[in-house]
C-alpha positions as CSV (number, residue, x, y, z in Angstrom):
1,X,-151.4,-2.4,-69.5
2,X,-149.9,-3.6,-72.7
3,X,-152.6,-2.6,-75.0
4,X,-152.5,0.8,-72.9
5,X,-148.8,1.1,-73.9
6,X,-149.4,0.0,-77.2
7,X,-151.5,2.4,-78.2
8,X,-149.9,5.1,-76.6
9,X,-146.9,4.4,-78.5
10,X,-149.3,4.5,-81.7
11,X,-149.7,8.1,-81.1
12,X,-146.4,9.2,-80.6
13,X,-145.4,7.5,-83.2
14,X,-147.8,8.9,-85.7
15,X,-147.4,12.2,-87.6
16,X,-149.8,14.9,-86.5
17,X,-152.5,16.2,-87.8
18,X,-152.4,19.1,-89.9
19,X,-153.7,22.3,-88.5
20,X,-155.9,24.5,-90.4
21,X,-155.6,27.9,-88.7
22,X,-158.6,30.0,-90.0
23,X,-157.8,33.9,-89.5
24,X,-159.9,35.8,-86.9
25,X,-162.6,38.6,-88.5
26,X,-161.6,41.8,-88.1
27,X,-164.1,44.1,-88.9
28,X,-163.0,46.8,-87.1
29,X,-159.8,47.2,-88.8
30,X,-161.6,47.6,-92.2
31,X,-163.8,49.7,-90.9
32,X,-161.0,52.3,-89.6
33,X,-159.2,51.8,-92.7
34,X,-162.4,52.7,-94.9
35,X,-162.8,56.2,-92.4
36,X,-159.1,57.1,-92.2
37,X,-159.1,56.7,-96.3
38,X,-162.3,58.7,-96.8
39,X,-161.0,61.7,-94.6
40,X,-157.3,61.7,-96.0
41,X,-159.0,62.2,-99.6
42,X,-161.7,65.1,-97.8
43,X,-158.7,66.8,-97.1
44,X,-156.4,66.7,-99.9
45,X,-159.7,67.5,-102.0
46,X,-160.0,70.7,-99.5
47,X,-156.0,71.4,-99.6
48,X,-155.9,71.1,-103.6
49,X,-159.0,73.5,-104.4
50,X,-158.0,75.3,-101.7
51,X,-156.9,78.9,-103.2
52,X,-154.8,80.1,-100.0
53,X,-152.8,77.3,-100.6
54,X,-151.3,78.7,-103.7
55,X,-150.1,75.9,-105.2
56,X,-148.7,77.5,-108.5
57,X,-146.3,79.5,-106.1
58,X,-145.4,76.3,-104.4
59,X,-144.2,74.8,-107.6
60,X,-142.5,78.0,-108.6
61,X,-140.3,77.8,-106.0
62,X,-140.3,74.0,-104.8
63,X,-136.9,73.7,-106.8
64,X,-135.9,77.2,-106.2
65,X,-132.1,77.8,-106.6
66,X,-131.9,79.7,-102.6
67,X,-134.2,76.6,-101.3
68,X,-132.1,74.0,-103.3
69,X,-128.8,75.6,-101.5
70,X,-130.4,76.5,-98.4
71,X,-131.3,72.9,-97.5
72,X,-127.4,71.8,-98.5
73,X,-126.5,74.9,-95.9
74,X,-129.2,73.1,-93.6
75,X,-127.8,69.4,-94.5
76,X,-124.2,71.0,-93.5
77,X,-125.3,72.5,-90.1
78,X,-126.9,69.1,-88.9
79,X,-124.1,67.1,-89.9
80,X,-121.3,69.7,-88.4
81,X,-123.3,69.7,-85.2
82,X,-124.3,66.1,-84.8
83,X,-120.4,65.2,-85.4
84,X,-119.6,67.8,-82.2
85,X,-122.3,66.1,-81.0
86,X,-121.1,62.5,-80.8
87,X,-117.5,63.0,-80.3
88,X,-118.2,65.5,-77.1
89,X,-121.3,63.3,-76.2
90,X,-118.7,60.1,-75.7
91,X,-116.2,61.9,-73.9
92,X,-119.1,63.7,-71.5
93,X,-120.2,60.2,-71.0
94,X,-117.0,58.6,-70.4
95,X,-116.3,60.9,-68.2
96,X,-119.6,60.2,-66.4
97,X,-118.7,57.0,-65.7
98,X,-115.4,57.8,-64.8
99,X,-113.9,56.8,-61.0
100,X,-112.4,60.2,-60.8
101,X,-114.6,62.2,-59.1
102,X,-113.3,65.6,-60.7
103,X,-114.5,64.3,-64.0
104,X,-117.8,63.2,-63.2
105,X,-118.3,66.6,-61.2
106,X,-117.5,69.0,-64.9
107,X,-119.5,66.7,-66.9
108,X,-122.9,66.8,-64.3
109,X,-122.4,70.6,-64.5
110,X,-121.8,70.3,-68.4
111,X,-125.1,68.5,-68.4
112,X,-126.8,70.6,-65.9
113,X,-126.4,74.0,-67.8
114,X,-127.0,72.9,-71.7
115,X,-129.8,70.2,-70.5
116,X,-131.1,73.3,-68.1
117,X,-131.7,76.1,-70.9
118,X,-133.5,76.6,-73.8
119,X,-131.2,75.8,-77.1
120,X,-133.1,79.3,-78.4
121,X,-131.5,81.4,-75.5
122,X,-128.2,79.6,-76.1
123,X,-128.0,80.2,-79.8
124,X,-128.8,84.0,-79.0
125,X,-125.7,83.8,-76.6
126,X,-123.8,82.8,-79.4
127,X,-125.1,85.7,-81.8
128,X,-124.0,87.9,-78.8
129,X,-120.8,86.2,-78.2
130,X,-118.6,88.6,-80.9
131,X,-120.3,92.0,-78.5
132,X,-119.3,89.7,-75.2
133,X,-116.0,89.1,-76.2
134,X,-114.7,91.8,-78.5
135,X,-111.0,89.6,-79.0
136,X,-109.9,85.8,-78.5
137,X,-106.3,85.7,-77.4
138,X,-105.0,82.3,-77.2
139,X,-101.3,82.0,-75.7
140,X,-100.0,81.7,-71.9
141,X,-101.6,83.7,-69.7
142,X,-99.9,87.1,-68.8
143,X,-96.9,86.0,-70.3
144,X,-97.5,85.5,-74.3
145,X,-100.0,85.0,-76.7
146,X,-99.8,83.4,-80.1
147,X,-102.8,83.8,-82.1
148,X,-105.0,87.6,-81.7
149,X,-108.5,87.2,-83.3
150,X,-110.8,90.0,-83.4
151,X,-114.5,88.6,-83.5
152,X,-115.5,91.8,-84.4
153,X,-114.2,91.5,-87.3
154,X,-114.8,88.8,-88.8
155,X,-118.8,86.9,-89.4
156,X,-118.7,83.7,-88.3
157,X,-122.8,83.7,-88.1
158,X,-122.8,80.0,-89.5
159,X,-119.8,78.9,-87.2
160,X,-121.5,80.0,-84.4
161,X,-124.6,78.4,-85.2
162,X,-122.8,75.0,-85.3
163,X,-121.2,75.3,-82.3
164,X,-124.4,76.5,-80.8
165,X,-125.7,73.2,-81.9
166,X,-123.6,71.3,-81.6
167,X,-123.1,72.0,-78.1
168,X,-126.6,71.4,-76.9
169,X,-127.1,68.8,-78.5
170,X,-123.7,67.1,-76.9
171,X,-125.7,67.4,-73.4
172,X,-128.4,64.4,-74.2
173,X,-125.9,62.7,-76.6
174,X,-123.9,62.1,-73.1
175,X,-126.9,60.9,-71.8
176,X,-128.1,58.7,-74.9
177,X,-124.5,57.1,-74.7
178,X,-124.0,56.5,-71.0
179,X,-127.7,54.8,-71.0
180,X,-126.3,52.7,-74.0
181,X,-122.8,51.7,-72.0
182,X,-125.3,50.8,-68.6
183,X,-127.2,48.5,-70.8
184,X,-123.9,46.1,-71.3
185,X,-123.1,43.1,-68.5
186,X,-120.8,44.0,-65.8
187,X,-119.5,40.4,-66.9
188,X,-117.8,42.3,-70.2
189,X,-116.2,44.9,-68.0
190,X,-115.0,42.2,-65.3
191,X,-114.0,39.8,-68.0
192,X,-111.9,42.6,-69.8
193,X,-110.1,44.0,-66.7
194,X,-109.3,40.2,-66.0
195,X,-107.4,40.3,-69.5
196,X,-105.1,43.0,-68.1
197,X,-106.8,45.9,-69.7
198,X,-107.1,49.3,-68.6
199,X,-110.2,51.3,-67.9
200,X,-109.9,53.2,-71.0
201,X,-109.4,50.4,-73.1
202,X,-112.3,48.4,-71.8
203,X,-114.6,51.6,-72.5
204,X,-113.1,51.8,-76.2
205,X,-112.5,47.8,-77.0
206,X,-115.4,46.1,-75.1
207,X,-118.4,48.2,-74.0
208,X,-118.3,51.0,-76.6
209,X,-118.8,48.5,-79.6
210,X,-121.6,46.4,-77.7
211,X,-123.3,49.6,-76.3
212,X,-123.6,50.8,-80.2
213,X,-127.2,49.0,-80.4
214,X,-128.7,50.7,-78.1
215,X,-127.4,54.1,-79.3
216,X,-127.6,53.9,-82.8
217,X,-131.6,54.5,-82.4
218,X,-131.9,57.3,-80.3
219,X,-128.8,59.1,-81.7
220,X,-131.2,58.6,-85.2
221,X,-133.9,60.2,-83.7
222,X,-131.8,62.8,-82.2
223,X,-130.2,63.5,-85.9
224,X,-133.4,64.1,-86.9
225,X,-134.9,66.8,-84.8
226,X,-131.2,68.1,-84.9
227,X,-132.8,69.0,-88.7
228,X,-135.2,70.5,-87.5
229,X,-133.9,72.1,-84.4
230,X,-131.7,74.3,-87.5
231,X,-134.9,76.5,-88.0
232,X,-134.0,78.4,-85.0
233,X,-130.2,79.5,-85.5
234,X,-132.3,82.6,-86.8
235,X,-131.5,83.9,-83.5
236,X,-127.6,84.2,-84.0
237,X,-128.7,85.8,-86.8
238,X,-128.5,83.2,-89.4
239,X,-131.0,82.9,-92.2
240,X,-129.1,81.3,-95.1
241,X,-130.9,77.6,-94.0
242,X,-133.8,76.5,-95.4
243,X,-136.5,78.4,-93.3
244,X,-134.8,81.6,-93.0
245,X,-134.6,81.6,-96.7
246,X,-137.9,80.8,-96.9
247,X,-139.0,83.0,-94.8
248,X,-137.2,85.6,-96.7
249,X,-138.4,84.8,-99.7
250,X,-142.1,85.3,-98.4
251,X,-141.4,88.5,-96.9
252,X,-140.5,89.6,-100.5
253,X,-143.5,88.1,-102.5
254,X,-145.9,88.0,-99.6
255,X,-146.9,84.3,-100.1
256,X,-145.8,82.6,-96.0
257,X,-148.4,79.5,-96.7
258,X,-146.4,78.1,-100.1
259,X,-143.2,78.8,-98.7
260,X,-144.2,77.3,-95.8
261,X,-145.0,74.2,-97.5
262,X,-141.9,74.4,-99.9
263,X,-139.6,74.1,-96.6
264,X,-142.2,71.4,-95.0
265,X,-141.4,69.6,-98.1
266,X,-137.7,69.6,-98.1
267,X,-137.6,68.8,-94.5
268,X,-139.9,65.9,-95.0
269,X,-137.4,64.4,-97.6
270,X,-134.7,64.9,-96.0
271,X,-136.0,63.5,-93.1
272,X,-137.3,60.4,-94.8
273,X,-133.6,59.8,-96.2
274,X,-132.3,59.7,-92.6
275,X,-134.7,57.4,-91.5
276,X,-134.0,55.1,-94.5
277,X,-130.3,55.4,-93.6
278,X,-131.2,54.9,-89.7
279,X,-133.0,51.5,-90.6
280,X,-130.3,50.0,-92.0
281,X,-127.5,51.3,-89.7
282,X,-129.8,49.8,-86.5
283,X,-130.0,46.7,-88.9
284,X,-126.2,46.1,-89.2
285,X,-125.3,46.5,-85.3
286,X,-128.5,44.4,-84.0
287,X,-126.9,41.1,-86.1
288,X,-126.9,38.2,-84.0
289,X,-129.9,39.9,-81.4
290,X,-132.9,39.0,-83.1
291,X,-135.7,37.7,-81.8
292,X,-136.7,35.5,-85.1
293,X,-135.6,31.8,-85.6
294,X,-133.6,31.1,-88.6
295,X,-134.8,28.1,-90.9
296,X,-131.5,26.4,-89.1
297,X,-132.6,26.7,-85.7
298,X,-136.0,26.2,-86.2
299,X,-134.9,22.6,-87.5
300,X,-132.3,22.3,-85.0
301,X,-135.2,22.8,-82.6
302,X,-137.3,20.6,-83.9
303,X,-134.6,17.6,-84.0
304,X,-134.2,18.5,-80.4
305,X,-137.9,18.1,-79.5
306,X,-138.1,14.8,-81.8
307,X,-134.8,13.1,-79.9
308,X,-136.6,14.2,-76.2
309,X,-139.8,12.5,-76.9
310,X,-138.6,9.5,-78.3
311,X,-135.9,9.3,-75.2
312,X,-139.3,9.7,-73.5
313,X,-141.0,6.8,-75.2
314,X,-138.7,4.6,-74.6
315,X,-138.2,5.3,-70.7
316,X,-142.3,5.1,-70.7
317,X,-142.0,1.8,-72.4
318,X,-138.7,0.5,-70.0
319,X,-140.6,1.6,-66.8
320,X,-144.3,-0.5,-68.2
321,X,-142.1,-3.8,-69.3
322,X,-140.5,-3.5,-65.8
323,X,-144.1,-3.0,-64.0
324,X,-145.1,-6.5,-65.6
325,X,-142.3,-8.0,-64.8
């Protein structure tokens, strides 16, 4: 029994040995790499002796003066409609998740009708909306009004287009948000209400700012096809953004494929900024959630491991002396 325990305290006592891990073969993956790199050079070989491709046109106009301020005007329309966007898509949410019944009723019919048709056959709403409604009178009904606008009169083709937008876009925001304010603890909420504070305030204090991790990447991905989603405000009509001007411009010089590929390329850079700006924004509000051990913790562990099996060493060893007592 003794030279049992003995030699079991031998190896816990002793350092490990040292494993050598030896990496699996992966063929495969060279393999697939080798294909995909052969057939990405085939077809930039093909694209760049390609003649339809026109590439002298495409470099005539990649830095264009219209393109250059067409994709600002495009920039401007994403970011005007994404801000309507968010600050409609919290309160639609909020009110969601509201007690009062009235509230949750107008925003499920808010969400029913923007969610329920085509953002193309709302944005040619909105290019109607000056022959729907010839004058906007805002005052008290049938008693006084203080401001007389005549939408005939004025164009408004890129206001419409944002609210158009923006608008739509409020619909899933509501939804991205109210998904992102499920996914936090009732124990927040219960904890908050037993610090004396009101509904509203929880929302805006507690469950808002912890609810931002899980929002910040769909609202991303949402910001980005919002860029893209700007192609179609052609149907207000609008064609100062980037592929209307484009488009324009081919109509004159009868070259579609390089303009094509001229706005392809400016929405493929714009694009990539947002994502870059997306990364680190996720980054910043998912501090303190991830799944990786710091070098402290990992030694923390460790020391925690080390002080349980020697605790269990020496109970082994207590319980043995005891038996040969």
């Amino acid at each position: 029994m003794t030279d049992r325990t003995d030699s079991a305290g031998d190896r816990t006592g002793a350092p490990p040995d040292v494993i050598r891990a030896v990496p699996l073969r992966r063929p495969g993956r060279w393999i697939a790499a080798v294909v995909i790199v052969v057939l990405g050079g085939l077809f930039v070989y093909g694209a760049a002796t390609n003649e339809a491709y026109r590439w002298d046109v495409y470099a005539q106009y990649l830095f264009d003066r219209r393109i250059t301020a067409a994709a600002w005007k495009t920039v401007q329309l994403t970011v005007l409609a994404m801000t309507i966007a968010i600050v409609l898509g919290v309160v639609l949410a909020v009110m969601r998740l509201s007690p009062n019944p009235v509230l949750r009723a107008t925003a499920w019919v808010y969400l029913w009708v923007f969610r329920g048709t085509p953002v193309y056959v709302q944005l040619v709403f909105w290019g109607l909306f000056p022959s729907i409604y010839k004058q906007l009178d805002l005052g008290i009904p049938f008693v006084h009004q203080f401001v007389h606008i005549d939408l005939q009169g004025i164009s408004a083709a890129f206001l419409f287009a944002v609210i158009g937008l923006g608008l739509n876009e409020a619909a899933y925001m509501a939804e991205i948000v109210r998904a992102g304010v499920s996914s936090v603890p009732e124990g927040q909420t219960e904890a908050s209400k037993a610090l004396g504070m009101s509904w509203a305030q929880t929302m805006r204090r507690t469950v808002l700012p912890q609810a931002m991790r899980v929002i910040i990447p769909p609202t991303g991905n949402e910001l980005i096809s919002m860029l893209k989603t700007t192609s179609l405000v052609a149907a207000i009509p609008y064609s100062l953004e980037l592929y209307g001007r484009a488009r324009d411009i081919s109509g004159a010089n009868f070259q579609p494929i390089p303009l094509l590929l001229v706005a392809a390329t400016w929405y493929l850079a714009i694009t990539s900024i947002l994502m870059v700006g997306q990364f680190y924004l996720e980054r910043y509000y998912s501090k303190g959630v991830s799944r990786q051990l710091t070098a402290r913790q990992l030694q923390a562990l460790a020391d925690a491991q080390a002080a349980a099996a020697s605790a269990g060493s020496a109970g082994g060893s207590g319980t043995s002396g005891g038996e040969r007592r």
